[in-house]
Each structure stands twice: as structure tokens, then as C-alpha cells.
N, C-alpha and C positions, 0 to 999 in steps of 0.2 A: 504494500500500500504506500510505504513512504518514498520507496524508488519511484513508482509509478506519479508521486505527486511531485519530486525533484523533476520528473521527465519530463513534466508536463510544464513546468517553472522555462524550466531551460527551451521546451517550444518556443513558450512563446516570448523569447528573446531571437527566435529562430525566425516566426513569423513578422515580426517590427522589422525590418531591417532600414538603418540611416543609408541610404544610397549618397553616401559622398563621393565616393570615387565615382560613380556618375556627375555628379555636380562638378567635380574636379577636370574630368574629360570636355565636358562642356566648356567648361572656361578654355580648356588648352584648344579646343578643335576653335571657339571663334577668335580668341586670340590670332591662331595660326592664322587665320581666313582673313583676319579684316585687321592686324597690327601688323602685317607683315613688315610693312619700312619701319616701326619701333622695332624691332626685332632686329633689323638689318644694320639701327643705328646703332642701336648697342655689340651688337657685332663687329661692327668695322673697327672702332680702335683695336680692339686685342685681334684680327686677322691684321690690320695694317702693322703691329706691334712683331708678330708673330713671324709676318714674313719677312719684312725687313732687316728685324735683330737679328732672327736662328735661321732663315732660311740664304735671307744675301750675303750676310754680312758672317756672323759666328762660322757657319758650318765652310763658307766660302774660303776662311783666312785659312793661312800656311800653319799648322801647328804651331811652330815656336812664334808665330808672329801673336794669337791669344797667348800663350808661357808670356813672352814680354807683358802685353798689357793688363794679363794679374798679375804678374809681379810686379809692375811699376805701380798699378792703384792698391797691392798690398802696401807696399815700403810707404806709400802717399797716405795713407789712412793708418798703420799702424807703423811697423819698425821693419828692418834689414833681415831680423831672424824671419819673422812673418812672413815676408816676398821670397824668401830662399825657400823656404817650406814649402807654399807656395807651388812655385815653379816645380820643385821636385815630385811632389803629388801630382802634381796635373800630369808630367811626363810618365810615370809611372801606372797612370791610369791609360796613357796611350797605350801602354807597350803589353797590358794583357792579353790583346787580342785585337785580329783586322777590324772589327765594327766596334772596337771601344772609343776610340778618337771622337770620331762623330757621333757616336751618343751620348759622348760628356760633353762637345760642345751643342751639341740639343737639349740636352740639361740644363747646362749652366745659361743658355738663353732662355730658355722652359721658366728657370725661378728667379732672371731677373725681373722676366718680361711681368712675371705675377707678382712680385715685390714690388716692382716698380707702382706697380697699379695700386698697391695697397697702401704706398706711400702719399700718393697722389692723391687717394681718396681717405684716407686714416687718419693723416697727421689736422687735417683743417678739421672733421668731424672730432678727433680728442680736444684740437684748442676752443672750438666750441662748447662741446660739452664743459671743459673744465671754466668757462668765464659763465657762463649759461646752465643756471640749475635746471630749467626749464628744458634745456636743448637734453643735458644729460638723463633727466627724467623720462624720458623718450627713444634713448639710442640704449641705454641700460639692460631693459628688456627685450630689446629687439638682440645685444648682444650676449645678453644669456641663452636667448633661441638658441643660435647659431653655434654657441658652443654645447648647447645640450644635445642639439640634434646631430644622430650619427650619421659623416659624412655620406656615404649610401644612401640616407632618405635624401637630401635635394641635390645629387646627382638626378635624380627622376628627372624636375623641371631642365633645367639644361640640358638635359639628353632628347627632352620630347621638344623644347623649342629650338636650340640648336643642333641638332645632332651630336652623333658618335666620332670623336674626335680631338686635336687639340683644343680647339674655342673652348665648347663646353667644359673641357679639362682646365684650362687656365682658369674660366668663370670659379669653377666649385671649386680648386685649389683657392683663388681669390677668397670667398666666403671664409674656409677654413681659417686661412691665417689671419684676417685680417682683425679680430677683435681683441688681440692683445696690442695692439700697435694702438688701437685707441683710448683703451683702456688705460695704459700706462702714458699716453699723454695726457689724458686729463690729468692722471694722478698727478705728474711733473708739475701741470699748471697749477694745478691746487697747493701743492705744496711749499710753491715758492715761499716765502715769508712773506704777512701781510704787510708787516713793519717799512718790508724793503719796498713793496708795494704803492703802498701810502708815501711813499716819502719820492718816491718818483713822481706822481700824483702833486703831491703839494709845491713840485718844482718846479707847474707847468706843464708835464711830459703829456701828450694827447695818448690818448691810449694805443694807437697803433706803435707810439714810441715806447709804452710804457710794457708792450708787446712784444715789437722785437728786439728793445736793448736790456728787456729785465728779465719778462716772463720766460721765454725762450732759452736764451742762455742757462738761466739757473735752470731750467728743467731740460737741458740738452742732454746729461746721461741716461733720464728716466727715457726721452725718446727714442736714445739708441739703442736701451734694451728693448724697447721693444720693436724695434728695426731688425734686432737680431732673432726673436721671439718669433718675428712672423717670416724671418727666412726658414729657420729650424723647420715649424710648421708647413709652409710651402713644401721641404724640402721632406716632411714626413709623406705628403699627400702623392708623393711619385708612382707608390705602386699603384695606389687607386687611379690617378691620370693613366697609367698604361692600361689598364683595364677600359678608357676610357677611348684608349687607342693616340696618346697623348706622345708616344714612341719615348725616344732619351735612354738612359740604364735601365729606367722602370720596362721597358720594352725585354729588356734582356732577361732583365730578372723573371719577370712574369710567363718569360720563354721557358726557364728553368725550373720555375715551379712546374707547367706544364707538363713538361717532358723528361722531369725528376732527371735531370743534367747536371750531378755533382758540379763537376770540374765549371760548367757553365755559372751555376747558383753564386762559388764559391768567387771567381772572378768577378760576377759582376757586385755580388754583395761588396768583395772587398773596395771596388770602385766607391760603389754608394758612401759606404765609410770613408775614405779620402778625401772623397768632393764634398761631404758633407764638414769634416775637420776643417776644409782648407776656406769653405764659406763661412764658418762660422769663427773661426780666427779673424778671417776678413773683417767681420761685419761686429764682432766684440766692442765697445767700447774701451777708448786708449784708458789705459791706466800707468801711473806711473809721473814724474816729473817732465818726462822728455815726449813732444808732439811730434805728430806724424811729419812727413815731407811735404803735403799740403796743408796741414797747419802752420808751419815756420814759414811756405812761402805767401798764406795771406797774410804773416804778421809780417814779411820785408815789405810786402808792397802798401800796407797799411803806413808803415813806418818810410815811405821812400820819400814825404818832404822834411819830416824831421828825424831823421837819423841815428838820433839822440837815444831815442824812445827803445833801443834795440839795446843798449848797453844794461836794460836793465829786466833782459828777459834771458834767464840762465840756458834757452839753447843756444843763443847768441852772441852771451859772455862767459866761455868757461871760466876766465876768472874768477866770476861772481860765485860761480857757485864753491869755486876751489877755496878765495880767499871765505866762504864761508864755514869752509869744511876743516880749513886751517885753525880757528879757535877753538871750533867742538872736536874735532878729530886726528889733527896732527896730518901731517907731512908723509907720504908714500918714503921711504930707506930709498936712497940713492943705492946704484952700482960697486961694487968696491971693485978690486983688481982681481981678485983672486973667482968672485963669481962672472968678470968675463972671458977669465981662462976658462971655463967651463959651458958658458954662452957658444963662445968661439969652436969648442968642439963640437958642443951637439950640432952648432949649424955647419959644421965643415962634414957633418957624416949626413945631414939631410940633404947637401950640395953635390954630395957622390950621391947618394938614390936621386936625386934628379941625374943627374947624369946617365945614369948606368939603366933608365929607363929608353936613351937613345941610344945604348948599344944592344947588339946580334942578342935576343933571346931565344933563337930555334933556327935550324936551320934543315933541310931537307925533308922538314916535316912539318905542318903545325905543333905547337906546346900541348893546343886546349884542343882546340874544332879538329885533331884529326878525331878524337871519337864521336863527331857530330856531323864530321861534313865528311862522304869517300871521297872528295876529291881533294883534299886536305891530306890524306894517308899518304903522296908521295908528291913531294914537290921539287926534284934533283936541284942543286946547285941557286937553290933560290935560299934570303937570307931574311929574317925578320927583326925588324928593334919591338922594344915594350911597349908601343901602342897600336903595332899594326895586329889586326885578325886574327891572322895565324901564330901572330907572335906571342907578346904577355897581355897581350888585347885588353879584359878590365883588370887583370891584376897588378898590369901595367897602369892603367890609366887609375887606379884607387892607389899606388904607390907613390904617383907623382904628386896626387892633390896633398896625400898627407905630408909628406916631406916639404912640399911646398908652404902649406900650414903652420907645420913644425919652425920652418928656415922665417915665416912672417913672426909668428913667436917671439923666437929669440929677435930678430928686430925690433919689434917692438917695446921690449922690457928694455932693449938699448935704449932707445930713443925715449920713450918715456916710461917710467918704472912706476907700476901701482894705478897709472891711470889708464890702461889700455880697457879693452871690453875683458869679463872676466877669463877668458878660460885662454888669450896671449898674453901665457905666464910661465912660470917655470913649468909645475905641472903641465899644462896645458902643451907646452912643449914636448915634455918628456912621457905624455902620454899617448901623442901624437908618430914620435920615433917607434917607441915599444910598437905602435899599430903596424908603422911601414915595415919594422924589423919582422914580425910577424907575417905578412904579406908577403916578402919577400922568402923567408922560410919555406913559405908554402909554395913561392914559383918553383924551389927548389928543389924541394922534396917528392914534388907533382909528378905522378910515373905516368911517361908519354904512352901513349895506348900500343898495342902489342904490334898490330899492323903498320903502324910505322916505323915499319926497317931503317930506314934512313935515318933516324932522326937524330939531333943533334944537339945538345942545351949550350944556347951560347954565353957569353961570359956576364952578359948585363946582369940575370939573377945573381949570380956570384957578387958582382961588384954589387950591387943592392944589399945583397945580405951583408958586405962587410960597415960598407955603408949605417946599413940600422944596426950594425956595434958598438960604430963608435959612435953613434948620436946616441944610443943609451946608455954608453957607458959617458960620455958626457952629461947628458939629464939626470945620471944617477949623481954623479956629484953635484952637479948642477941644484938638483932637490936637500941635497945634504948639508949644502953651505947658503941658499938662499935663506932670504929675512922674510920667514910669511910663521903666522898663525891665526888659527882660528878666530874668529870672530866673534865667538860665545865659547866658555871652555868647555871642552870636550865631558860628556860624563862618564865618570868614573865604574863603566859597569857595563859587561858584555854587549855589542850592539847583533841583538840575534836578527836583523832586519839583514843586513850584510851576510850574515853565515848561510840564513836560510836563502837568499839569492846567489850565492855559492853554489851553495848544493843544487838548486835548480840549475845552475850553468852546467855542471856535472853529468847529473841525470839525462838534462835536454846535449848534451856530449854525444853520452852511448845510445842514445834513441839516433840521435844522425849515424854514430859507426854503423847501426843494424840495421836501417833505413835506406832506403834506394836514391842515391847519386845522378843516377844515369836512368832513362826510359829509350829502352831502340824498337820502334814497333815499323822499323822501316821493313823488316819480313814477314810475307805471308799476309791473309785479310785477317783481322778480328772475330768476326763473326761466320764461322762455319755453316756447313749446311744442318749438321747435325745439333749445332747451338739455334740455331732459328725454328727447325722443328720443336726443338722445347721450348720456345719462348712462343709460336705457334699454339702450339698445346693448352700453357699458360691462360694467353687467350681464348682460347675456345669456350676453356672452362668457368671464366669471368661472364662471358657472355650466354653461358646455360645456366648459371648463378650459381653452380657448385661453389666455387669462391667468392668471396666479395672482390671491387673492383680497386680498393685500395691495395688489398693484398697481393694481386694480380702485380697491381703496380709493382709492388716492393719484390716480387721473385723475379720479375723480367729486369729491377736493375742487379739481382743479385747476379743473377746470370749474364747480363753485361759486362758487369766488372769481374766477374771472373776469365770471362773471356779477353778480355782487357791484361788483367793478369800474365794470364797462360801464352797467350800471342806474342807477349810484350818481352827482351830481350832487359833484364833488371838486374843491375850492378851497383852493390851496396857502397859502403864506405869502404870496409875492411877489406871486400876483393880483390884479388891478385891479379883480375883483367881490368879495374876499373882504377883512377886517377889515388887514390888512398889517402883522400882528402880527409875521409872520416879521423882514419885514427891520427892525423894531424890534429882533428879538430878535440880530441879528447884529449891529446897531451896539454893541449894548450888550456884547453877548462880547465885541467888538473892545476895547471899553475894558474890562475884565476881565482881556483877557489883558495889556493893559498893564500894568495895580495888579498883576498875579504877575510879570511879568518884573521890576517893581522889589520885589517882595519877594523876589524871587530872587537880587539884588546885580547885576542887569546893569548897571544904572548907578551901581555903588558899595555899599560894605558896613555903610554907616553904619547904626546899627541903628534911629534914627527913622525913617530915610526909609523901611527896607524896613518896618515897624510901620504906617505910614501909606499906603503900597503894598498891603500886606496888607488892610488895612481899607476899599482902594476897593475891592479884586475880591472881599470877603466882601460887601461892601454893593451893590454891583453883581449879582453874584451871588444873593444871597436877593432884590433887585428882580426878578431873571428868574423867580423863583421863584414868587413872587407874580404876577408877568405871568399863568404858565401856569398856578396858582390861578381866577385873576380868570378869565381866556378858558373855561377848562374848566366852574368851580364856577357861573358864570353861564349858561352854553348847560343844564348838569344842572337849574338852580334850573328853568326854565321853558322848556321845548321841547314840540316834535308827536314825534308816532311818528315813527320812520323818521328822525330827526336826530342828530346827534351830534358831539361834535368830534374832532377826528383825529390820528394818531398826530405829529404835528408840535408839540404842544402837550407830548406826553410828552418829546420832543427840548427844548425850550423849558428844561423844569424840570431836565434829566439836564445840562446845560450850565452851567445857574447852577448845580446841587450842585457841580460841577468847579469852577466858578470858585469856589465856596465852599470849598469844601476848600483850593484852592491858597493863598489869605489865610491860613486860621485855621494853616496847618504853623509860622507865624511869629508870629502876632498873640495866639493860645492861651497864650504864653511870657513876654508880659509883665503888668506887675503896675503898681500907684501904688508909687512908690519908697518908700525906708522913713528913718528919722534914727533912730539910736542915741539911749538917755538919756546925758545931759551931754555931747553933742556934738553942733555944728552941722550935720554931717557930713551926706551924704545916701550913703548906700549904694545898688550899682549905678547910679553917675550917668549923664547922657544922655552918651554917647563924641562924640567931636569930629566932625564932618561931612567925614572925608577917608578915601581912600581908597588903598590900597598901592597 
């Protein structure tokens, strides 16, 4: 009885029905019919937008001609590290794969083109809301909608008035991001102080003055967060625009969800991640004393009839801010004699590895690419230096930058001691030789592949390796008798942060020795006849519903990648036919993890020794680094189809970051010591070598 009276309840909610979605249809079908040209109007900015920025312009340029222009509006909007970053991600996002180039620059026009528009519409809607209770009482709820509703529901209207495509994709990305950019300008404007407000006000100021020389300004950081708030946003909404048919990385990605495409997922994903870090550094708010390179150049030209007005803005006058640093701080230690006996070597051992990167490193053979290119296995009477292909190609070209590095260093701390950027310093020096001596090491120890009969190691790694001898056997005195300590004293008590990113350098060590090096699927097809009849099969039985269709899925890529596998020609680290880069690479964690355990204080808390601990496993460290550079960046420069190098080289680089991080928790901390005026003193002096 009581089911039967629930049934009958629930009827008649069955019988009532609100026909909205009729009513809703309605609206869209006369819309369509009789708004066409409003439709059209609101369209054409974002197609004129669209084609112009991503289709003439972005996708059109030279690769390194976009690299320049983010990296000059990085360095213009924030700093030198930003734009190098930068530039590097972006190039790295080229080099995944033939369609990654042009779908990051269809991206990155993809979220200007919808930043842009949110900027344009966002920033006046927040300065209104925040002068206007009235305006704000109004946009509040409309901007709780927008963030309540999940993007999916008004995808619908954009898709039935404009169609399947980028528009409607830019339109709904637009919506999405845009309510924190207004949000937080209100805030900014409200915030300002009324005080300061009032007092512009009472001095005459019209409100448009009172607008953009007060309100504005003082709430200029709250706007750029949220400039940065609604790229992030934009930058979330990529996969749903590819759904949308919006194309960009979200196009790749949504290819590899598809088609369960490990190797595809994982490339484009890692893209997504890059372009998303290098937008978002972009678009950060500067922090810090020192303004961007479009900051400092409105403030020359603001200041270009009185001149004057520059002496008293510290990127302008480094003496201001030195002579201010001299009262609170003391004086960077000048040079003595004896540490540029020590300067003097390490740069004379980086000036041989530059050198000995233009002499013979292979001859009759490639070094690297004969296991990647057959036509590489015999090259008679032909000679290679350290930057050409076949020669020390990136292990060459990752030996020069450091040493060159290195060889700026030590200039530097000549020319001016304690005020260079942090890390052209001793250290920094001597951590930089350790990397190239490591590098070099490894051209040397690199066993030429079997097939090259001919082959011949010419003298340049030689000179290299002696080269990073004696640049670290200079660095190491160099660090022994330099004036630097800490800048907050060290604590007196094991730093397990350092030991346990040790031991991960270790671990991720022997995972590259056991780990595949090499992939040669240049023999034979992948996929057999007798593999497609099972994966046939598979299907069959998805589609009579014996299986579910997920499951299907996941046997047909297991069956993939084993056949991937088995096809596949795989040369570990430790192999006697492969380069033996592996167990390189664990000698050298081994001693990595050493330099952290004494920056750790296991052997004592004395704070040079852990400063010089730190600086063998940062330099050991970026050497590993460079190793899985050099093996990787050279099999890429010049390979056949169906070659590649293996995830043991990603182990290689993931183990030096560890060891690299474990050094810098300690080495980041100190400074060149400082002397007060009229006194001989040295502040934060070197502590005594004992230990509790």
C-alpha cells in the first residue's frame, strides 16, 4: 500500500512536466532566425582576433623569431632568469615532437587572444564595480553564476549559436576566466586607503585624476593577480576548448586520451606543464626591489627633461642603494693575492675545456649517433671537433656553456667581489668546473658502439678532462681560502633534507643503470599478424559485451606495449653493447651522495666544510645533468626513424636534480663576507672547524 502511494506521488511529478528546455529551444531557434547580424557582431572580434594573432601572425613566425619575442616581453615584464626560462621551455616544447611547435604557438595565441579579451572587458567592469556599490550589487551575482556553473553547462549556448569550434571555445574559455580579474579589481579599488583618497580629493584632483594617479596605482598588484588568475584559468579550460574543436596541445592531449597513447599523453601533458610554468612566471607580479626592463624604460623617459629625478631610483643609482647597504651591512672583502692565485687556475682549466671542445673528438666514426644513425657506423678519414654531430655534438656543446660560465665567474668576482648576481662566485664557479669535469668524464669513458670498427677518440675529450682538473683543483682551493659565510648561522643539527635527496640521487642512479638507454625499433614491424588477431579478438568480444569496453581498452594497450617491447632492440645502462653511460651515472651519485651527507653535518657542523660538501653534490649533480643533456640532445640532433633514447637517461637527469637540490638547501645561504666602515672586522667570520 505504501509503495503503491510513493508510486503514485512520484506520477505525478511524472505527469507536471516544466517544458523548459522547450522554452529554451524557442529562444535559441528565433534568436538564430531573426539576431543573426547580433550574432555575427559578437563574433567578429574574437574571428578577427583569432585569425590574425594565431593564424597570420603566431603560427606564421620562424620558431626562434616567437623564442625572441617571449623572451624579450619576459626580461621587459619581469627579470633575465624569467626570459632565459622562458626561451628554454618554449624550445623544449618544440623539440617533442613534429606537431608540437604549432600547437604551442596555437596555444599560446589560443590564451592571449582570451586574456586579452578579459582584460579589455574585466579591468573597467572591476573599476566600476569597486567606485559603484550599485554597479557591484549587480555584477556580484551574475559573477557567482559563472563561477558556480560547471563549464559544460554554457558550453551548450555557444555551441548552438556559434558553433563547434575555436569562437565558441575562446567565448566559454572567456566566461570561465574572467571573474576573478574583476573581482580582484574591485577589491584593489576598494582597498586603497580612504585617507589617501580624501586627500587627493581635497587637493582639487577630478576624479578621473584621483583614478589614475591614486586608485590605480595603489591597487596595480591586486590587478595583476588577477591578470595572472584568469590566464591560469584560460589556461585550465584547454582541454574542454579541444573538445570544442579549439585544436592547440589541448588537441593532442584529447588525441591521447582517445587513443590511450602513453608516449603521446605523456608528451603533450609535459608540454601543457611548461607553457603553463612559463605563462605564469610571465604574467606573476614583479616582486622584489629591482623593475622589469619596461619598467626602468618608462621611468628614463618619464625622467628624460629632468635627469635628476633618476639619481634617486636605486635601478639607476647602484650607489644608492650600495652606499645604503654600507651602514646596515658593511662592504663585500676585497680580492687578496693569494685567492687570485686560485681564481687564475680555475679559469686557466675552464680556458682548456673551451678549447679542447674545438679539437678532433672522433674520428672514423661518430662518438654518439653511430648507435642512432647507420650511416654514422663508418665515416673513413673524416675528422670531428666537440660541437659537430658526429663528434661530442651536446656533450660538446653542454661542456662549453659550463666552462664558459665557470671562466664568467671567476671574472666576475675579479672585477667586482660580492656584488655580482648570486651564484658568479667562488662556488658558483667551482661548481660549474666539477659539472664540465664530469661531462667530460663521461665523453671519455662513453664506449663507441660495436659497429664502429673504425672508430677513433680524438684528443679534445682528453684535453677537457685534464682541463676540468685543474679548474677543480683550483675551485677547491679557491673555496678553501675564499671570505664567504653564511648569512644566518648554520644549525647545529643533522640536515636530513640533504641526506634524504642523496639517497634519492642514488636510488634514481641504479633505476637509470637497469633502465633502457637506447630504443632500436629500426627492425622488423611492431605489430605482427598474430598480435592483431589478439587484439582482433579483444574487440570482438567488447562489442558482444563479454567485456566491458574500458577493459577492452586496457588489454589492447597491454598488448601494444608488449609488442613495442619484444620488436624493440633495448640497451640498458650496464650493457656491454650499449654507451655505459648508466654505471657512469651511479659512480657519480655515489659521490653526490657523499658532498650531501657532509652538507648534512655527518661528519661535523662546521659550516665551510658543509659549504664545500654542498658544492661537490650541486657540481656533481648539474655534471649528471649535463651527462643526460649530452646522451639525449645528441641521439635527437641526428638519428633514423624508429631510434630513440630511453627512459634511463630521464633517471640520469631526475638524480642529478636531487643531488642538486641536496647542495644548494646549504650553499644558496652563503655570501662573500662583509667588513664594516672603520673597522677591520669581518662580519659573519669563517666559525672554527670543531664540532660538539
Amino acid at each position: 500500500m505504501t509503495g503503491s502511494l510513493i508510486a503514485a506521488d512520484n506520477g505525478v511529478l511524472d505527469r507536471f512536466t516544466i517544458p523548459f528546455g522547450t522554452w529554451i529551444e524557442q529562444i535559441v531557434n528565433w534568436v538564430t532566425l531573426h539576431l543573426g547580424w547580433l550574432l555575427d557582431g559578437i563574433k567578429w572580434p574574437f574571428d578577427f582576433l583569432l585569425r590574425h594573432i594565431v593564424d597570420d601572425f603566431l603560427v606564421e613566425l620562424p620558431w626562434w623569431v616567437l623564442v625572441l619575442i617571449l623572451f624579450v616581453v619576459a626580461w621587459g615584464v619581469r627579470n633575465l632568469t624569467v626570459a632565459v626560462g622562458t626561451a628554454a621551455g618554449l624550445v623544449v616544447c618544440g623539440l617533442l615532437g613534429p606537431e608540437y611547435w604549432t600547437q604551442t604557438a596555437k596555444t599560446i595565441g589560443f590564451i592571449l587572444v582570451a586574456v586579452a579579451v578579459c582584460v579589455i572587458i574585466g579591468i573597467p567592469v572591476g573599476i566600476l564595480s569597486g567606485r559603484f556599490d550599485s554597479v557591484w550589487s549587480v555584477v556580484r551575482p551574475t559573477l557567482d553564476a559563472m563561477q558556480v556553473i560547471h563549464a559544460f553547462v554554457y558550453l551548450l549556448p555557444f555551441i548552438y549559436f556559434w558553433g563547434v569550434g575555436r569562437i565558441g571555445a575562446t567565448m566559454a574559455t572567456m566566461v570561465f576566466a574572467l571573474p576573478p580579474l574583476i573581482r580582484l579589481t574591485n577589491l584593489g579599488i576598494r582597498q586603497v586607503p580612504e585617507d589617501v583618497v580624501e586627500a587627493a580629493r581635497a587637493y582639487g584632483a577630478p576624479e578621473g585624476r584621483v583614478l589614475l594617479d591614486v586608485q590605480l596605482p595603489l591597487a596595480r598588484p591586486a590587478i595583476m593577480t588577477g591578470i595572472n588568475q584568469t590566464l591560469l584559468l584560460a589556461f585550465s579550460m584547454l582541454g574542454v576548448a579541444a573538445i570544442m574543436g579549439a585544436g592547440g596541445l589541448g588537441q593532442l592531449l584529447f588525441r591521447a586520451l582517445g587513443q590511450q597513447d602513453v608516449s603521446l599523453a605523456a608528451s603533450s601533458g609535459l608540454a601543457f606543464f611548461i607553457l603553463a610554468v612559463v605563462l605564469d612566471r610571465i604574467a606573476q607580479p614583479a616582486t622584489g626591489a629591482s623593475s622589469g626592463l619596461f619598467s626602468r624604460t618608462l621611468a628614463a623617459w618619464r625622467a628624460r627633461k629632468v635627469p635628476e629625478l633618476l639619481l634617486e631610483h636605486p635601478d639607476f643609482n647602484p650607489g644608492l642603494s650600495a652606499a645604503e647597504g654600507n651602514a646596515a651591512q658593511g662592504v663585500a672583502q676585497g680580492v687578496h693575492p693569494r685567492e687570485r692565485v686560485a681564481i687564475a687556475v680555475t679559469a686557466v682549466g675552464a680556458a682548456v675545456m673551451v678549447v679542447a671542445v674545438l679539437l678532433p673528438w672522433a674520428s672514423g666514426a661518430a662518438l654518439v649517433t653511430s648507435y642512432s644513425r647507420r650511416a654514422d657506423e663508418a665515416l673513413p678519414g673524416m675528422t670531428f671537433n666537440g660541437l659537430a654531430a658526429q663528434g661530442g655534438s651536446w656533450f660538446g656543446i653542454v661542456l662549453l656553456v659550463l666552462a664558459v660560465a665557470a671562466l664568467a665567474g671567476c671574472v666576475a668576482v675579479l672585477a667586482r667581489p660580492g656584488r655580482t648576481p648570486r651564484w658568479l662566485a667562488p662556488d658558483g664557479a667551482a661548481l660549474l668546473a666539477t659539472a664540465g669535469l664530469v661531462v667530460a668524464l663521461a665523453a671519455v669513458l662513453l664506449q663507441p658502439n660495436d659497429n664502429a670498427v673504425d672508430f677513433e677518440r680524438g684528443a679534445g675529450p682528453w684535453v677537457a678532462l685534464a682541463g676540468g682538473v685543474v679548474a677543480v683543483a683550483g675551485g677547491a682551493v679557491w673555496l678553501r681560502i675564499a671570505p664567504a659565510a653564511p648569512r644566518r648561522p648554520l644549525r647545529r643539527r643533522v640536515g636530513w633534507a640533504s641526506l634524504v635527496l642523496g639517497g634519492l640521487a642514488v636510488v634514481l642512479a641504479l633505476a637509470a643503470v637497469f633502465s633502457t638507454w637506447s630504443i632500436d625499433r629500426r627492425e622488423g614491424a611492431v605489430i605482427t599478424p598474430e598480435l592483431q588477431a589478439q587484439i582482433d579478438e579483444v574487440m570482438e568480444k567488447a562489442r558482444a559485451g563479454e567485456i566491458e569496453q574500458a577493459v577492452a581498452a586496457t588489454e589492447v594497450a597491454v598488448i601494444r606495449a608488449g609488442a613495442k617491447a619484444n620488436a624493440a632492440d633495448l640497451i640498458d645502462g650496464a650493457s656491454s653493447r650499449g654507451a655505459g653511460l648508466g654505471l657512469v651515472t651511479l659512480g657519480i651519485a655515489a659521490a653526490a651522495a657523499v658532498g650531501a651527507a657532509v652538507t648534512a653535518g655527518l661528519i661535523g657542523f662546521a659550516d665551510r666544510r658543509r659549504w664545500v660538501g654542498g658544492v661537490v653534490a650541486m657540481g656533481l649533480g648539474l655534471g649528471l645533468i649535463g651527462l643526460a643533456i649530452g646522451w639525449a640532445g645528441s641521439l635527437a640532433r641526428a638519428t633514423d626513424l624508429k631510434f630513440s633514447s630511453g627512459v634511463g637517461v630521464l633517471f640520469a637527469g631526475l638524480a642529478g636534480l636531487s643531488a642538486l637540490f641536496a647542495g644548494r638547501l646549504v650553499v644558496a645561504g652563503f655570501e662573500r663576507t662583509l667588513v664594516y666602515e672603520g673597522s677591520a672586522q669581518v662580519h659573519a667570520t669563517d666559525r672554527k672547524e670543531t664540532t660538539p
